[in-house]
N, C-alpha and C positions, 0 to 999 in steps of 0.2 A: 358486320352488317351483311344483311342478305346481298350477293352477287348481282341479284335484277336492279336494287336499288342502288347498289355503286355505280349502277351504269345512266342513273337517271340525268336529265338537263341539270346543271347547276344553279338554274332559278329555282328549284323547286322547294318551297319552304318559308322562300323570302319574300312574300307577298304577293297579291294577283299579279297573275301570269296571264299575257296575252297569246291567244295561242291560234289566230289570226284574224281577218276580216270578221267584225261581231261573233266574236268568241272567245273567252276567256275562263279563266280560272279562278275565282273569287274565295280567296283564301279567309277561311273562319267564318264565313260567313251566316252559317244556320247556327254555328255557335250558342248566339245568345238564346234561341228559342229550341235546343234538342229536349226540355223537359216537355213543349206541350208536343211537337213531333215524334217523340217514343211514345207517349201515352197514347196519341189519337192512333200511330198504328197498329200498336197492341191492340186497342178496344176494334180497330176494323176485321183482324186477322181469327177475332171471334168469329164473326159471319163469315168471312171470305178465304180462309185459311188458305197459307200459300199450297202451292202444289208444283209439280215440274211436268212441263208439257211437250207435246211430240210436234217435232219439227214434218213439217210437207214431207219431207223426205226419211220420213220412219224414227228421229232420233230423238233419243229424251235429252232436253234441255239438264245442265248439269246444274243450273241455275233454278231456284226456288222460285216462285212470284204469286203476286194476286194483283189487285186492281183494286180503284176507288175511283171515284166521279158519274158522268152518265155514264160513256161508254168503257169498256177494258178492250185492252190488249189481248186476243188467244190465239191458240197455232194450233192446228193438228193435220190429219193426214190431208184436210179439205183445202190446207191454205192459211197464211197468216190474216187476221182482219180485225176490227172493233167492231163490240158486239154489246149494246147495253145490257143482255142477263147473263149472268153468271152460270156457264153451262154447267158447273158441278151441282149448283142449288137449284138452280131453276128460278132465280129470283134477280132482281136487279142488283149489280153491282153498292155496296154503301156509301155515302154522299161522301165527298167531299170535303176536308173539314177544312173551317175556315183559315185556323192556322196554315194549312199546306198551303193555298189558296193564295193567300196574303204574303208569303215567303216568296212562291215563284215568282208573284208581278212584283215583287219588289227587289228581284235579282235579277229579273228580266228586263227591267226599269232601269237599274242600273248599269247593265250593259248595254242600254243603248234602244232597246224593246219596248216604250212604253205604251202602257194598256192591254198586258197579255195578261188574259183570260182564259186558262186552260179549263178542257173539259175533261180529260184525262190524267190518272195519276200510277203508272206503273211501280209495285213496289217489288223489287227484287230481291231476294237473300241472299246471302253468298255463302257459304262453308267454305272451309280449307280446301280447295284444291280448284273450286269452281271457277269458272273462265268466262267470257264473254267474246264470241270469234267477230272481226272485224266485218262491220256493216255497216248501211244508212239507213236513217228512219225515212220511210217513204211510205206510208202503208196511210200518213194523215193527208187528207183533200185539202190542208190550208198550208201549204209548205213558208208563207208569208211568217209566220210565227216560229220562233225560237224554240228549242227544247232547253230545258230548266232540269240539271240533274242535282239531286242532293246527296251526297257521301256522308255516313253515320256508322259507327262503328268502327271493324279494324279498319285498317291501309290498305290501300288496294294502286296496283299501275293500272292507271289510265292512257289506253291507246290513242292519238289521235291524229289524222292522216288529212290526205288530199280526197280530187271528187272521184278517182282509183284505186280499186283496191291494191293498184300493185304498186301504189306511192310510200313509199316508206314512212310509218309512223313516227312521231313523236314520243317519247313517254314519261310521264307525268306521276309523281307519288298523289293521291285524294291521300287525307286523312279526314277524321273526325269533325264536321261541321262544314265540308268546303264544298263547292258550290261552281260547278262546270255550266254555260249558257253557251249555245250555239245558234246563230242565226244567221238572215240577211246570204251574202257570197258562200259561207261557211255552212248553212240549214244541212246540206247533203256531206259533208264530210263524213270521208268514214272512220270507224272510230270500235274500241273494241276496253275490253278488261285480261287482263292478263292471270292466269290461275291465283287463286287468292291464298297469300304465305298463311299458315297458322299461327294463333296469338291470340292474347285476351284480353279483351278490351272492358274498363270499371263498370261500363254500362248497358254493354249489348251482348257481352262474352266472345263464343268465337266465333261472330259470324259478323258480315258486313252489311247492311243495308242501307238502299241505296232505292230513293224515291224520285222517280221521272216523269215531269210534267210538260204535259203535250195537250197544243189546239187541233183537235183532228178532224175537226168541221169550218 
């Protein structure tokens, strides 16, 4: 086995992992529903096709993405914000589907979150080698509400740390259907993906994705 994953926690595998104050790990959890969550992002990635974008600071995200709901997620040399049109199209981001919709409050729900209503749906890609460097979401006006990640696809370590970045992380194997909720003491934790191993997965091939649901109003 890959050397990142020998080194992982020894819960990781055996069930939801709590990974602290309203935050957790929710093992298998999209499981039962990855046939209508592949289909709806496929059919959104017609219109909004992912792209990789420039950080404030000149650099291309190694990371794929696009958006779904009112507003998206974009970055460029203006600054990171949510922005309800699609700057590539010129048109509104695509709804929402109900599936995604219904998954987060009820993962959100069950850690503890009930009634979260996201208006935001980041979907990320990942290839082989892509990473995600240790941050906090702070960019939403409603910091009261959880974030709702969903992992689909290969296996990826998941960073997850204190409200510093110079707290040493945690690290965590996602695979296929699991389902990470942060909220409440833990909303600002910072938290990261570690370069993603290559591998192929029956249903998505080599890449990972990975849908992040956010109230940003």
């Amino acid at each position: 086995m890959n050397d990142l994953f020998d080194n992982l926690l020894a819960d990781d595998g055996a069930g939801d992992v709590t990974l602290g104050p309203g935050a957790a790990i929710l093992r298998g959890f999209a499981r039962p529903h990855e046939t209508a969550l592949v289909g709806a992002f496929r059919a959104m990635i017609a219109d909004a096709p992912f792209r990789h974008l420039i950080t404030p600071g000149g650099y291309r995200m190694s990371v794929a993405m696009t958006n779904c709901g009112a507003v998206g997620w974009v970055s460029d040399r203006s600054g990171y914000r949510y922005a309800p049109i699609d700057p590539d199209s010129g048109k509104p981001w695509p709804a929402m589907p109900e599936a995604f919709a219904d998954l987060a409050a009820k993962a959100a729900a069950h850690t503890g979150f009930a009634g979260f209503r996201p208006d935001a749906c980041l979907i990320n890609c990942y290839e082989p080698g892509a990473k995600l460097s240790l941050h906090q979401d702070k960019d939403e006006l409603d910091l009261d509400a959880p974030i709702v990640s969903v992992s689909l696809g290969l296996p990826a370590v998941f960073q997850f740390g204190g409200m510093a970045r110079s707290d040493r992380p945690a690290r965590h194997r996602l695979t296929h259907g699991d389902v990470v909720v942060w909220g409440g003491p833990s909303r600002l934790a910072y938290h990261g993906v570690m370069p993603l191993t290559d591998g192929e997965h029956p249903l998505l091939g080599r890449q990972r994705i990975n849908l992040t649901f956010r109230k940003t109003r």
